[in-house]
ZAMARGU-4260 file (C-alpha; in steps of 0.2 Angstrom, whole numbers, plus 5000, padded with zeros to 4 digits):
<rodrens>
0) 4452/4789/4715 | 4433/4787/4709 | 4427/4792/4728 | 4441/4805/4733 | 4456/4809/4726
5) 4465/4813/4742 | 4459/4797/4749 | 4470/4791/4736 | 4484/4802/4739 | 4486/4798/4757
10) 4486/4779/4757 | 4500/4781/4747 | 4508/4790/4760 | 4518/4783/4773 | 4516/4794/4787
15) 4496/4796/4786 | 4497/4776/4792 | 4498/4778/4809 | 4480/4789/4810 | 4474/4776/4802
20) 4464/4761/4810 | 4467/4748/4803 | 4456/4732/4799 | 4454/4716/4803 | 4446/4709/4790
25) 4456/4716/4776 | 4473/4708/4787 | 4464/4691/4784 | 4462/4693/4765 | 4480/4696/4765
30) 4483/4680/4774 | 4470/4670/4764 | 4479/4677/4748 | 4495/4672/4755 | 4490/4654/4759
35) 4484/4650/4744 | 4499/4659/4733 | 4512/4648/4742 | 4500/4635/4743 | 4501/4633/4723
40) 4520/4630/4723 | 4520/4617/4737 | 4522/4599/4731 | 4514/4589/4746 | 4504/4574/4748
45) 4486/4571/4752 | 4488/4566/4769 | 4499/4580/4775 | 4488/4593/4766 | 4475/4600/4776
50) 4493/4603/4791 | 4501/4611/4775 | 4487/4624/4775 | 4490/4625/4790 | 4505/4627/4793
55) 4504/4642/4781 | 4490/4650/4786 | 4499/4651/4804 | 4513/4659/4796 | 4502/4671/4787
60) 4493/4678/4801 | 4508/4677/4813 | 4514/4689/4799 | 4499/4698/4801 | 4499/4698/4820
65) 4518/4706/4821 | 4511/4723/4811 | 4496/4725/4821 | 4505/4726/4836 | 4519/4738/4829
70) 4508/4750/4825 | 4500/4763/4839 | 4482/4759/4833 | 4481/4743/4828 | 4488/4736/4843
75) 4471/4735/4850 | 4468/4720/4839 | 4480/4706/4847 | 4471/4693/4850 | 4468/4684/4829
80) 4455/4673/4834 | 4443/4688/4837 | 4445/4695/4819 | 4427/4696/4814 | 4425/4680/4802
85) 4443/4673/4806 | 4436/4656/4807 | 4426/4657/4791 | 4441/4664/4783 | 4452/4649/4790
90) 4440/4636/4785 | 4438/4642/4768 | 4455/4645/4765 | 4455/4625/4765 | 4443/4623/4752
95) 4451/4637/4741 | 4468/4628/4743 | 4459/4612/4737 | 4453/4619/4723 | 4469/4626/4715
100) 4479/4611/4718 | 4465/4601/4709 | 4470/4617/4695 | 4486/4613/4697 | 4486/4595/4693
105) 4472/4602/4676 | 4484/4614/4671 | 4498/4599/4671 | 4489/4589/4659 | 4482/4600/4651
110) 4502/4605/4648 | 4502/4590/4639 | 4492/4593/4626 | 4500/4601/4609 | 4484/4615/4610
115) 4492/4628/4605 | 4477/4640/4615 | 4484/4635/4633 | 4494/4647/4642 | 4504/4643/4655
120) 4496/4647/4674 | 4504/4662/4682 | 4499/4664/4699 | 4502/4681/4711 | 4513/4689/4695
125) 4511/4708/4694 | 4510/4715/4677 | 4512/4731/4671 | 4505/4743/4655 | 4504/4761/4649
130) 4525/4765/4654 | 4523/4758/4672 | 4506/4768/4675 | 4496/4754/4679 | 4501/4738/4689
135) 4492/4725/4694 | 4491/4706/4704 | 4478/4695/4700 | 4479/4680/4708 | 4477/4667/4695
140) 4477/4669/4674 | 4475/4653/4666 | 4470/4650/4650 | 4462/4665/4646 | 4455/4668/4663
145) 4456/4677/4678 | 4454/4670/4696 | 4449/4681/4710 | 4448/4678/4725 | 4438/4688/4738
150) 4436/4688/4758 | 4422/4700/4757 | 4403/4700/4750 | 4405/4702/4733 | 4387/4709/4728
155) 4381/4723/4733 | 4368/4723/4743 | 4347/4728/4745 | 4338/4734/4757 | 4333/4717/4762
160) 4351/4712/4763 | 4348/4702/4746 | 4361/4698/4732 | 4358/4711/4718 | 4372/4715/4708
165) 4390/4711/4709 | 4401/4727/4714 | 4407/4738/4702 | 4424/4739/4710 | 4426/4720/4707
170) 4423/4720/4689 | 4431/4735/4686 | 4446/4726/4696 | 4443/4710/4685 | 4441/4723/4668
175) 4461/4731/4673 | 4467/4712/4677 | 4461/4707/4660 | 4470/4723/4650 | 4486/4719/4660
180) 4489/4699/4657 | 4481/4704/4638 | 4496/4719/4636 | 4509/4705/4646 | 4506/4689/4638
185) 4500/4693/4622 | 4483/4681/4625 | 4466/4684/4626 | 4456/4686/4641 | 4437/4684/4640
190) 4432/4678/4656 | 4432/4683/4676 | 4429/4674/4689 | 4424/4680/4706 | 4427/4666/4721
195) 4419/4673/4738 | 4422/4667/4754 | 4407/4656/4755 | 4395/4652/4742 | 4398/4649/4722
200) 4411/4656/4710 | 4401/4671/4700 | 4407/4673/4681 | 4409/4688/4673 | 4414/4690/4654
205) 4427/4702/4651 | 4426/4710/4633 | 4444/4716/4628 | 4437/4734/4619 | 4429/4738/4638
210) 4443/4732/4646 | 4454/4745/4636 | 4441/4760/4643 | 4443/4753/4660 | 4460/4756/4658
215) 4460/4773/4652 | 4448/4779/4665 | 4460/4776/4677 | 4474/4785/4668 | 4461/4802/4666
220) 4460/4798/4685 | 4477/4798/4688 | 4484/4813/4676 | 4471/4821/4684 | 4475/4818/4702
225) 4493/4823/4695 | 4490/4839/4688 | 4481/4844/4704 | 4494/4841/4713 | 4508/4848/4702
230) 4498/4866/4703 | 4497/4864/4721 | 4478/4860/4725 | 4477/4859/4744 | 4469/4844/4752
235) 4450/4850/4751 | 4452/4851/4733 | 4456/4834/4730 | 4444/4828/4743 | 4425/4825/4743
240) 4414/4824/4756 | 4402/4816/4758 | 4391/4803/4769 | 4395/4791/4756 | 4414/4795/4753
245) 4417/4794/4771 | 4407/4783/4776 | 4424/4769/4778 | 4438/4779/4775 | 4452/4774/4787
250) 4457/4795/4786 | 4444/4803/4794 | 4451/4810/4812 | 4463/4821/4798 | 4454/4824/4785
255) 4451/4844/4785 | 4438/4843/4772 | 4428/4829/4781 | 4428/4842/4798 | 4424/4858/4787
260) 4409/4846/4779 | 4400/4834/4792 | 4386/4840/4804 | 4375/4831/4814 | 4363/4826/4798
265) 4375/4812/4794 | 4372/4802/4809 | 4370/4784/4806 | 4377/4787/4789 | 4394/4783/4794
270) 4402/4766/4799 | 4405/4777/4817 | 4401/4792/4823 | 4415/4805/4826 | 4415/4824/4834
275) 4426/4838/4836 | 4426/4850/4854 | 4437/4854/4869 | 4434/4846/4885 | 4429/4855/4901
280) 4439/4846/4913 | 4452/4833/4913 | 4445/4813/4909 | 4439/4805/4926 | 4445/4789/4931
285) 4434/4772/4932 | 4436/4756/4936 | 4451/4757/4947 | 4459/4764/4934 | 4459/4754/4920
290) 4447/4766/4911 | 4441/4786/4911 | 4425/4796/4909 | 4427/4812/4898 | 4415/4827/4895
295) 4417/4836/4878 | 4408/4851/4872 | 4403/4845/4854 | 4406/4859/4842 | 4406/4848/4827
300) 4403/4830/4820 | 4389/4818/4818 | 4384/4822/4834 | 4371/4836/4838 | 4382/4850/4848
305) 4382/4852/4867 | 4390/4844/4882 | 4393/4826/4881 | 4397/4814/4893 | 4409/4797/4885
310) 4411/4782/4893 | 4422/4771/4896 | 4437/4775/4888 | 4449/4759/4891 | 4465/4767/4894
315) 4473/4751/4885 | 4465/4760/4867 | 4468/4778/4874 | 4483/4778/4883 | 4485/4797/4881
320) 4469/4801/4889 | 4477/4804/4906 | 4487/4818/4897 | 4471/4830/4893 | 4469/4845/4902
325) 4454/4855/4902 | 4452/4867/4886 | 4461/4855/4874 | 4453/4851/4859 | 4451/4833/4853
330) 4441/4824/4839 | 4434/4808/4840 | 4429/4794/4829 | 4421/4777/4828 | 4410/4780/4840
335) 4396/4767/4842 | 4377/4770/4841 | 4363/4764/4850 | 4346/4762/4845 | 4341/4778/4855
340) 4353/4788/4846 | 4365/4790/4860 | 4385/4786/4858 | 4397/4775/4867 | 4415/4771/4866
345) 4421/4755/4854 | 4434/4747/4850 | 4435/4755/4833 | 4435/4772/4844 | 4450/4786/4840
350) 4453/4799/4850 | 4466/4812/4846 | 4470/4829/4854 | 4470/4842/4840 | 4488/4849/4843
355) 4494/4831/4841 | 4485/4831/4822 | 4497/4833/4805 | 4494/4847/4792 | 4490/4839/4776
360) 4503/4848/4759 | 4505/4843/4744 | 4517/4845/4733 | 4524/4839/4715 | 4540/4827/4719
365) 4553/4840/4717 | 4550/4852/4733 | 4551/4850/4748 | 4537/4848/4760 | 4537/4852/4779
370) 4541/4835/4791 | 4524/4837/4799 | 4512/4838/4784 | 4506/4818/4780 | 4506/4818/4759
375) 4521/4822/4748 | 4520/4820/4728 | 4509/4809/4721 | 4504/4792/4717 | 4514/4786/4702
380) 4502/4773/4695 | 4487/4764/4699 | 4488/4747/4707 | 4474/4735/4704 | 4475/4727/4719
385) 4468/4738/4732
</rodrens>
């Protein structure tokens, strides 16, 4: 809700999923966090721990695996072992599962002592505070701590791709964490700890009066995003473009405001480039088949406007390419770029036809909303998880 409200609005709604690419990466933090939450409660012995790990980490991604292929974008990604960093993922998870069992067997003696500062470890528990407004998962609180741990880069980085300061989505995340175990268990939390994927733990302290201003930021966010919606504000009044806003979100073939605001001066500011234009004559096949050629007349996007020639589109990734006719009007994203500022087809590339796009309503939970708009009502709290 900091970037864009309706960013926020539509992943919590169930039918923008399916123009939405998913990630790889992010399907590998789930199995990561599910490995080392189940690993916790298992009770196994030294020599059978690294097949434990495993075992579950198998489980996780198999899990993983069976959504992706469900799903009429993320199909695409079938094969796990070509998740970008699926092995630094697995081999860390290892490590990470070590570490919390040596916690585990710290926590037990620690138990043992009559202290009466030690709280009990609670491990993937989701708290809430403010009348259900706010929920949240951390993944470990332990004795006025929280544990998190991360699959992604966890500083944000210079121009020389240097560590500089943490992110402020982190801390902010570890600041709600703090505020929810504190307004649950009744114990103070003064301390967060960040694990990445590789490298050291990073700790940051977590004062309780900041942690409370964290919290009610969130809530001005979200009456805010509420009272928008109960007065009926359209889709580009909640949203805001911008190179920097957009520049990952997993909305953009549908976004109305992102296609009433982009122009060829964002190019290369986007994680792919993405235009908007009918196409003069139907796709032209390629390689026996297996993939097309298609000419657009680009009328909007990152791209400059003119006639543009796009290929190979693998007919695997755009099975409804063979449909087009000339005159229809597609959009186009994720788009790679090369160093002489042409564009070419990638995996990541989504290509749509304009009459097949939803209309994006909102509405307060009480009316109805037509079957083909995407949002309906509005988030009901915040989750400090995402």
């Amino acid at each position: 809700m900091r970037t864009c409200l309706l960013k926020a609005g539509l992943s919590r709604t169930r039918g923008s999923a399916a123009f939405a690419l998913g990630s790889p990466r992010a399907w590998l933090g789930l199995a990561y966090h599910e490995v080392l939450e189940k690993i916790a409660r298992v009770n196994c012995q030294p020599e059978v721990f690294d097949n434990t790990v495993d075992s579950l980490w198998n489980q996780a991604i198999t899990k993983q695996l069976e959504r992706a292929i469900s799903h009429p974008l993320n199909c695409r990604f079938a094969s796990p072992e070509t998740w970008p960093g699926y092995y630094v993922a697995h081999a860390s998870v290892h490590l990470r599962a070590r570490e919390l069992v040596g916690l585990a067997a710290t926590d037990k003696s620690r138990r043992q002592s009559p202290s009466p500062c030690v709280s009990s470890t609670k491990r993937e528990e989701t708290f809430a505070a403010c009348d259900g407004k706010l929920l949240g998962r951390p993944d470990v609180v332990r004795n006025g701590e929280i544990l998190d741990y991360k699959t992604g880069d966890i500083f944000e980085r210079g121009e020389n791709n240097t560590d500089t300061n943490l992110k402020a989505s982190y801390v902010r995340q570890l600041r709600l964490y703090a505020f929810l175990a504190t307004s649950a268990l009744s114990v103070s939390i003064h301390r967060g700890i960040l694990y990445p994927i590789t490298g050291q733990p990073v700790e940051v302290e977590l004062d309780q009066s900041t942690c409370r201003d964290e919290a009610q930021a969130a809530l001005t966010l979200l009456d805010r995003y509420n009272n928008l919606v109960n007065v009926g504000a359209g889709p580009n009044d909640l949203a805001s473009p911008s190179p920097d806003t957009c520049c990952l979100c997993p909305f953009q073939i549908i976004c109305p405001a992102l296609w009433s605001a982009v122009n060829d001066n964002w190019f290369g500011k986007l994680d792919g480039e993405l235009l908007r234009g009918p196409v003069p004559d139907g796709p032209k096949q390629l390689l026996g088949g297996g993939a097309f050629t298609l000419a657009v007349i680009v009328q909007a996007g990152t791209v400059k406007p003119g006639r543009l020639e796009l290929s190979p589109l693998a007919v695997e990734l755009h099975q409804d390419i063979s449909a087009l006719k000339a005159r229809d009007s597609i959009r186009i994203t994720g788009l790679g770029r090369r160093l002489d500022s042409t564009v070419f087809p990638s995996k990541r590339t989504i290509l749509i036809q304009e009459s097949k796009l939803p209309e994006i309503k909102t509405a307060p939970d009480n009316e109805a909303v037509p079957q083909n708009a995407t949002t309906k009502g509005r988030p009901e709290q915040t989750n400090a998880k995402s």
